[in-house]
TIMI-2910 file (N, C-alpha, C, CB; in pm, 1 decimal, decimal comma, always signed):
<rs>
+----------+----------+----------+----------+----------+----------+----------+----------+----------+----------+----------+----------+------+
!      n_x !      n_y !      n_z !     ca_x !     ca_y !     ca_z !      c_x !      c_y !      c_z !     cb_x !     cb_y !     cb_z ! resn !
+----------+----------+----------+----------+----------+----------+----------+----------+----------+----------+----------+----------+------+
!  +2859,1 !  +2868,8 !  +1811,6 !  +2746,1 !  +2851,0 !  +1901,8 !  +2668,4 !  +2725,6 !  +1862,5 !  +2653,9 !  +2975,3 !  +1899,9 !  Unk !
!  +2630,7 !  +2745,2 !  +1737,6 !  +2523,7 !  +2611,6 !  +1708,1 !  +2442,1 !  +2534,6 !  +1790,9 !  +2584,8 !  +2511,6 !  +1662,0 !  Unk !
!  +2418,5 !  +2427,7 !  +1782,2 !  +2279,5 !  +2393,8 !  +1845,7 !  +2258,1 !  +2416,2 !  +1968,8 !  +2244,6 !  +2270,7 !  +1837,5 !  Unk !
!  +2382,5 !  +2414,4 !  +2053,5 !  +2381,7 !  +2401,6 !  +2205,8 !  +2326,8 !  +2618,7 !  +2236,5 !  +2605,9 !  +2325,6 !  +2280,9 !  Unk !
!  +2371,7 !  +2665,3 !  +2115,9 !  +2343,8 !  +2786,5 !  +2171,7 !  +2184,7 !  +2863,7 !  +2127,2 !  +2470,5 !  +2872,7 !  +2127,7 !  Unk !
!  +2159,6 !  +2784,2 !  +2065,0 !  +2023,8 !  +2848,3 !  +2035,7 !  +1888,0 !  +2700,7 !  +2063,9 !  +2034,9 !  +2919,1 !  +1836,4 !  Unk !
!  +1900,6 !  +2631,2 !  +2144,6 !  +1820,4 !  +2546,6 !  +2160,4 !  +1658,3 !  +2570,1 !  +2105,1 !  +1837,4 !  +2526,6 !  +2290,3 !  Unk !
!  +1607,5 !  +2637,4 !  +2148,3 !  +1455,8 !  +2682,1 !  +2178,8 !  +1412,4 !  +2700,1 !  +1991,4 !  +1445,1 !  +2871,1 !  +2302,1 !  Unk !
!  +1530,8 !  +2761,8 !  +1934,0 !  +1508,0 !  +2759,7 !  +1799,1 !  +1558,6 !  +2637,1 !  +1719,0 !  +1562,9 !  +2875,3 !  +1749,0 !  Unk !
!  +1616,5 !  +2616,4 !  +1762,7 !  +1658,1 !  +2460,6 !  +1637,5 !  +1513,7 !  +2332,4 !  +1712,5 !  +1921,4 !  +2354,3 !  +1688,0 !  Unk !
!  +1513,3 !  +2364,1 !  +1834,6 !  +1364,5 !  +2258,2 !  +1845,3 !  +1262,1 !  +2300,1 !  +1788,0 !  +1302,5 !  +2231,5 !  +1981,8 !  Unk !
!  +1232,1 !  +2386,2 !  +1763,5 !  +1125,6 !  +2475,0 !  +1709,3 !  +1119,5 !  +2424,1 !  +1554,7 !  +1164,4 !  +2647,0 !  +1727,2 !  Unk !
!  +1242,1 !  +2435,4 !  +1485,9 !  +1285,0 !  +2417,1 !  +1331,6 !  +1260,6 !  +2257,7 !  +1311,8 !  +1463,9 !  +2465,9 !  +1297,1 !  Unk !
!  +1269,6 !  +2186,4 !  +1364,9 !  +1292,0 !  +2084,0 !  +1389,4 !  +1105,9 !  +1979,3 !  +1398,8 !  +1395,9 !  +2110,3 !  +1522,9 !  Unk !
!  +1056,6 !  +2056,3 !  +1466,0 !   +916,7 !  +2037,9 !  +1493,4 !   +816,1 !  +2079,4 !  +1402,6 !   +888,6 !  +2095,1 !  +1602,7 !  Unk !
!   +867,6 !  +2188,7 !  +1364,4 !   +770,3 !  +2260,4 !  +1210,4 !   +868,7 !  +2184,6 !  +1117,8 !   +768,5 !  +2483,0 !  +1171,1 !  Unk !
!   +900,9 !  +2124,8 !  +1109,8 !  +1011,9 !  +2029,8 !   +970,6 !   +896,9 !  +1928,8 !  +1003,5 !  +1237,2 !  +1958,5 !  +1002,7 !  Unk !
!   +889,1 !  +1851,8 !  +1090,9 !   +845,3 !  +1676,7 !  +1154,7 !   +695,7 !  +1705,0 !  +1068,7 !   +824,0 !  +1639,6 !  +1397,4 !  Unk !
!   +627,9 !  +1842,4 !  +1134,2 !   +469,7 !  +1865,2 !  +1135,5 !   +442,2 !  +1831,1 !   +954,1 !   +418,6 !  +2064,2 !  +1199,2 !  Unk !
!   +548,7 !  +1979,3 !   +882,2 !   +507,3 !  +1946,9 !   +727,5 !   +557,2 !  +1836,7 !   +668,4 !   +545,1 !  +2047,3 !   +635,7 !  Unk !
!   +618,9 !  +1751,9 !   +713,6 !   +694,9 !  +1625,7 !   +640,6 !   +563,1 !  +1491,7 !   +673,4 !   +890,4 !  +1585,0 !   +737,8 !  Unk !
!   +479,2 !  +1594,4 !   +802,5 !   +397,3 !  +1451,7 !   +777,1 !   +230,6 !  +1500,5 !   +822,8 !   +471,7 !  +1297,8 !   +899,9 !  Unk !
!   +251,8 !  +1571,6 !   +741,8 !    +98,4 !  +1656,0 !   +757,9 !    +13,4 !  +1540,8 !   +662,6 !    +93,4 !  +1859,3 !   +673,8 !  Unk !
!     +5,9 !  +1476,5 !   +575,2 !    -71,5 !  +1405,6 !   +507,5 !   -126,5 !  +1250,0 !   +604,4 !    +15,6 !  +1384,1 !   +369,1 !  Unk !
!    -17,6 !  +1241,7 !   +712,8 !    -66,1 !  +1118,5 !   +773,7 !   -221,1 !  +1161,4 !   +897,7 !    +94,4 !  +1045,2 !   +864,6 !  Unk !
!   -247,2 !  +1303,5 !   +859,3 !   -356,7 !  +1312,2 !   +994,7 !   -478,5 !  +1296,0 !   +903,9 !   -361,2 !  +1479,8 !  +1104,3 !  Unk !
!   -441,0 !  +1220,7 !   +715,7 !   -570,9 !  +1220,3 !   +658,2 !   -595,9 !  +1097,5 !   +642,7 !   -590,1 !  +1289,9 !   +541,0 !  Unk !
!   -477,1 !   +997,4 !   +685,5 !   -489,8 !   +892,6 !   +641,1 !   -616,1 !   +795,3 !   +710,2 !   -361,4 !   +847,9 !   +648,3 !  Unk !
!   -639,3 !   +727,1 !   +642,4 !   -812,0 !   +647,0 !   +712,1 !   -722,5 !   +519,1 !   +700,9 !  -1015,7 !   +645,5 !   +587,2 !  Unk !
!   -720,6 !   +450,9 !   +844,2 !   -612,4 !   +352,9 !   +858,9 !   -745,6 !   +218,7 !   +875,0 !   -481,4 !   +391,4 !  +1019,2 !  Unk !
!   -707,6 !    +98,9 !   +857,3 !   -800,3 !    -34,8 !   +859,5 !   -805,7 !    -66,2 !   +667,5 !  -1000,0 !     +9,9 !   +951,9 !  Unk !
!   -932,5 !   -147,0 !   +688,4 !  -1010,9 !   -178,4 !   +571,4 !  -1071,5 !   -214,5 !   +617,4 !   -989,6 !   -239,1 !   +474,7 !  Unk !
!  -1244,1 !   -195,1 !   +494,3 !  -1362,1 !   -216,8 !   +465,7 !  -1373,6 !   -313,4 !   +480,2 !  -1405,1 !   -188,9 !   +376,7 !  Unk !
!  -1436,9 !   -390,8 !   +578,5 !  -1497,2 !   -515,8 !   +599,6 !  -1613,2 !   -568,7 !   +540,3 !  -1518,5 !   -523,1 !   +709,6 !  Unk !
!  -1723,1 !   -526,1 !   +500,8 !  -1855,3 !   -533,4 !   +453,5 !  -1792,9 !   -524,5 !   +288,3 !  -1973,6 !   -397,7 !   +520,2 !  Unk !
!  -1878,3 !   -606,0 !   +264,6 !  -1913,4 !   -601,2 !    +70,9 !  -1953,0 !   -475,9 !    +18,1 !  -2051,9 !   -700,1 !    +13,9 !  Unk !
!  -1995,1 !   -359,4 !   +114,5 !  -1997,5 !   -232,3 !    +56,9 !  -1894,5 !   -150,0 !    -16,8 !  -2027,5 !   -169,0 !   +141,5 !  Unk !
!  -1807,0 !   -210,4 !    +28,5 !  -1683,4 !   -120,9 !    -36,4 !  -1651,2 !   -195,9 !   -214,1 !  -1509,5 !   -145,2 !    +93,6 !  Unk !
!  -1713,0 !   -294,9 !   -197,5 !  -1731,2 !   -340,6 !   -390,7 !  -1792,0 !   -261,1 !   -434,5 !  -1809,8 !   -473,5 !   -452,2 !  Unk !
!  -1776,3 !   -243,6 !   -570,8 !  -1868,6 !   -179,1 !   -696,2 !  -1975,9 !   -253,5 !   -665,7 !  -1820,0 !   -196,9 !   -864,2 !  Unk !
!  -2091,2 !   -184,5 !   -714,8 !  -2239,1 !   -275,1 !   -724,2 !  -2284,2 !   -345,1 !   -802,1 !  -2335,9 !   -224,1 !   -724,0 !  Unk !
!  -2147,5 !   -356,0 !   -960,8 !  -2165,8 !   -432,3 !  -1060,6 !  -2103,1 !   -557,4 !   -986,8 !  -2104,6 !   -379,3 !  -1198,4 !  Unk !
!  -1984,4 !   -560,1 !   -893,3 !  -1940,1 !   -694,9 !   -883,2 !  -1991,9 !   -828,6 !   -808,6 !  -1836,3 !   -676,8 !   -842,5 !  Unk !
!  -1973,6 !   -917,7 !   -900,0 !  -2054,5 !  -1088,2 !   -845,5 !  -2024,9 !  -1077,0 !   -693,5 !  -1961,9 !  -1272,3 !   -920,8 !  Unk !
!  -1901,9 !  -1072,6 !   -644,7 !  -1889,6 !  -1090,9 !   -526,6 !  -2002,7 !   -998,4 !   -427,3 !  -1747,1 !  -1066,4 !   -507,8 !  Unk !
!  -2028,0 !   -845,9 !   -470,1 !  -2108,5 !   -826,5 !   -354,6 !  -2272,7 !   -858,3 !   -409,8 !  -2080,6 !   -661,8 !   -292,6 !  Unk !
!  -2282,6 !   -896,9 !   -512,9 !  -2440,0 !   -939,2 !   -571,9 !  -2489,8 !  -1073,2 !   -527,5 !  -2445,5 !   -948,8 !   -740,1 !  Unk !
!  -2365,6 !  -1119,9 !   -499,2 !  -2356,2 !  -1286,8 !   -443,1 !  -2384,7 !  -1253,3 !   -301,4 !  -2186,6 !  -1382,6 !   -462,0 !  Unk !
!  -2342,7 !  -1206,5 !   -226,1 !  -2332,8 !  -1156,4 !    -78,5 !  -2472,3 !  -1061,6 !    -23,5 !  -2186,3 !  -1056,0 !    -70,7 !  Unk !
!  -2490,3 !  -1007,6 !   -121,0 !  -2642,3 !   -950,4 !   -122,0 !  -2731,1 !  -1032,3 !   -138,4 !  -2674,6 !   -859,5 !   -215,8 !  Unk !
!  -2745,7 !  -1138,4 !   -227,7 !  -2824,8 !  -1259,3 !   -201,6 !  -2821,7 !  -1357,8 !    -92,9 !  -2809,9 !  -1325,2 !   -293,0 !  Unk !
!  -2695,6 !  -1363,1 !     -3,4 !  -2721,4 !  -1460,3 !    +74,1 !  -2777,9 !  -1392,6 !   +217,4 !  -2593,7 !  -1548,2 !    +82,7 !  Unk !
!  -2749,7 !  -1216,6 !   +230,7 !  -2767,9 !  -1185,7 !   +272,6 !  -2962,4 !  -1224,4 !   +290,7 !  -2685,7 !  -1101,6 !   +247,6 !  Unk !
!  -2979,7 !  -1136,5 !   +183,8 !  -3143,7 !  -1099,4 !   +187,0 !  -3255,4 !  -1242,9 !   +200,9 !  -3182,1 !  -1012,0 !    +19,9 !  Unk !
!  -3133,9 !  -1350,0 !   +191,8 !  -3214,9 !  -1516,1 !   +159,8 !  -3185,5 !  -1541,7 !   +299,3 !  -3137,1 !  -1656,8 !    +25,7 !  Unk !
!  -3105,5 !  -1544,7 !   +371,3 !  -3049,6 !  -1605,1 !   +512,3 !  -3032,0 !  -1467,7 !   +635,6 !  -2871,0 !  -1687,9 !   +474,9 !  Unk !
!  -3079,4 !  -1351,1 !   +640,0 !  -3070,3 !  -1309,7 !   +753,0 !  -2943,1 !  -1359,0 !   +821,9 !  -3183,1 !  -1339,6 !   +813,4 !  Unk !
!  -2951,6 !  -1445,8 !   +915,1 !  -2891,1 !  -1524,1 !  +1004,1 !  -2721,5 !  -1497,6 !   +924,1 !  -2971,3 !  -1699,0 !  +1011,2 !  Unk !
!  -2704,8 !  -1495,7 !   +815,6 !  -2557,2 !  -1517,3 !   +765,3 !  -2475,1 !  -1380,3 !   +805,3 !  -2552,9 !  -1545,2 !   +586,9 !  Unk !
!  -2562,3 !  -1314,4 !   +809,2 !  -2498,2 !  -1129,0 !   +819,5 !  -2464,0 !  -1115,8 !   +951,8 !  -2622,4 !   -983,4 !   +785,8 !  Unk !
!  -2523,2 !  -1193,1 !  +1031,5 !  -2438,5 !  -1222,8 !  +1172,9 !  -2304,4 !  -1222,7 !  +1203,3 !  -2457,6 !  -1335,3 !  +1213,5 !  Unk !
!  -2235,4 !  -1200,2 !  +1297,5 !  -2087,2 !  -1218,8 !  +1331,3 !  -2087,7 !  -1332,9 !  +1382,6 !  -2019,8 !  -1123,4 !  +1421,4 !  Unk !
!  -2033,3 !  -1460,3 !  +1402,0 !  -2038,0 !  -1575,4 !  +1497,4 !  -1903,8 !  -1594,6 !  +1594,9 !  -2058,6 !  -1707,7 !  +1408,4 !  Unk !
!  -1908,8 !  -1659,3 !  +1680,4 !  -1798,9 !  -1624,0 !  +1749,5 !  -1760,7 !  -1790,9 !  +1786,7 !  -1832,0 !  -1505,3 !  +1883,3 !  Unk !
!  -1680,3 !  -1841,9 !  +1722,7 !  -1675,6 !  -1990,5 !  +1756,2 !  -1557,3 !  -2019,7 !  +1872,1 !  -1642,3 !  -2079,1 !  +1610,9 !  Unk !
!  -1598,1 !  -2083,9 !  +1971,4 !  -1500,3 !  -2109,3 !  +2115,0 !  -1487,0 !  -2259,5 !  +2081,3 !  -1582,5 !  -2072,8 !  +2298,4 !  Unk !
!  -1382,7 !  -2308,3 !  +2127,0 !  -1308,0 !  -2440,5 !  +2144,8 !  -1318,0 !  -2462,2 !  +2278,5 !  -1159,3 !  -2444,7 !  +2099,7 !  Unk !
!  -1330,1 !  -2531,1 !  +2360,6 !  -1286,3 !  -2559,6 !  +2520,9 !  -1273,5 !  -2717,4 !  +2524,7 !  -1415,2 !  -2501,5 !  +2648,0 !  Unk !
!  -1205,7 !  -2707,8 !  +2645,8 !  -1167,2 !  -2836,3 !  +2662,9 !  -1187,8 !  -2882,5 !  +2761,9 !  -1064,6 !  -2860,0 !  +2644,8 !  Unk !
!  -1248,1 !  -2995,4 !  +2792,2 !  -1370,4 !  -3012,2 !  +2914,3 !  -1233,6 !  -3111,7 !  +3025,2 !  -1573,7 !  -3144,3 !  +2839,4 !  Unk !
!  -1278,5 !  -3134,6 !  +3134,3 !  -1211,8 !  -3240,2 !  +3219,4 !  -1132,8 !  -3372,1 !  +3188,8 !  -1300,9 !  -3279,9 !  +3286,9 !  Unk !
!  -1162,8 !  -3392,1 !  +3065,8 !  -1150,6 !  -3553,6 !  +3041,6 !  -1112,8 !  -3523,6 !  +2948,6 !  -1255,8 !  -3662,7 !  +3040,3 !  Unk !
!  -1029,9 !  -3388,6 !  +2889,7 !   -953,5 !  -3333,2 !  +2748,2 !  -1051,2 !  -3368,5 !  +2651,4 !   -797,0 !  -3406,4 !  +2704,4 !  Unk !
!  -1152,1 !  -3374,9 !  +2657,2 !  -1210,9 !  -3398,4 !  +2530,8 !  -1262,3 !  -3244,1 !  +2438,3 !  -1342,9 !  -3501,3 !  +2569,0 !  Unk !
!  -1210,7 !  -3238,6 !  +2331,1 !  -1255,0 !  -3099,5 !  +2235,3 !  -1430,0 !  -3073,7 !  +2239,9 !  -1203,7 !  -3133,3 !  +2043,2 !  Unk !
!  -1486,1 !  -2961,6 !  +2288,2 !  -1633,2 !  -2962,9 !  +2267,9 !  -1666,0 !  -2894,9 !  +2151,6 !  -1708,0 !  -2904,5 !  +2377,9 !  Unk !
+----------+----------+----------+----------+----------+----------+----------+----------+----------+----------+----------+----------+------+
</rs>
C-alpha cells in the first residue's frame, strides 16, 4: 500500500516532522540593531555617538540624499 494508500496520514507525518524540525525559527528576531543602543554602555563607539548626538541634535536625523539630473544633464 504505502504512501499512495494511506495519504491523509503520511501528510499528516510529514507536517508534524516540518513543524518540530523548525519550531525554533518562529523565535527567531530577523534584521539588526540599527541605533548605538545595541552597544554596551562602556563602548567608545556608542559614548562617541551619544556625544554627537546630545551636541548636534540635527545628526540623529535620517537624511535622505537624491541625485537628479536636470535638462542640460547637469548633476544637482
Amino acid at each position: 500500500m504505502g504512501v499512495m494508500g494511506r495519504p491523509v496520514m503520511i501528510i499528516a507525518l510529514v507536517v508534524i516532522m516540518l513543524v518540530v524540525l523548525g519550531w525554533q525559527a518562529f523565535s527567531l528576531t530577523i534584521g539588526s540593531p540599527v541605533s548605538a543602543d545595541a552597544l554596551p554602555r562602556d563602548a567608545q563607539s556608542r559614548q562617541g555617538f551619544a556625544i554627537l548626538t546630545a551636541h548636534y541634535p540635527a545628526f540623529n536625523e535620517n537624511p535622505l540624499d537624491v541625485t537628479a539630473q536636470t535638462l542640460d544633464h547637469a548633476l544637482a
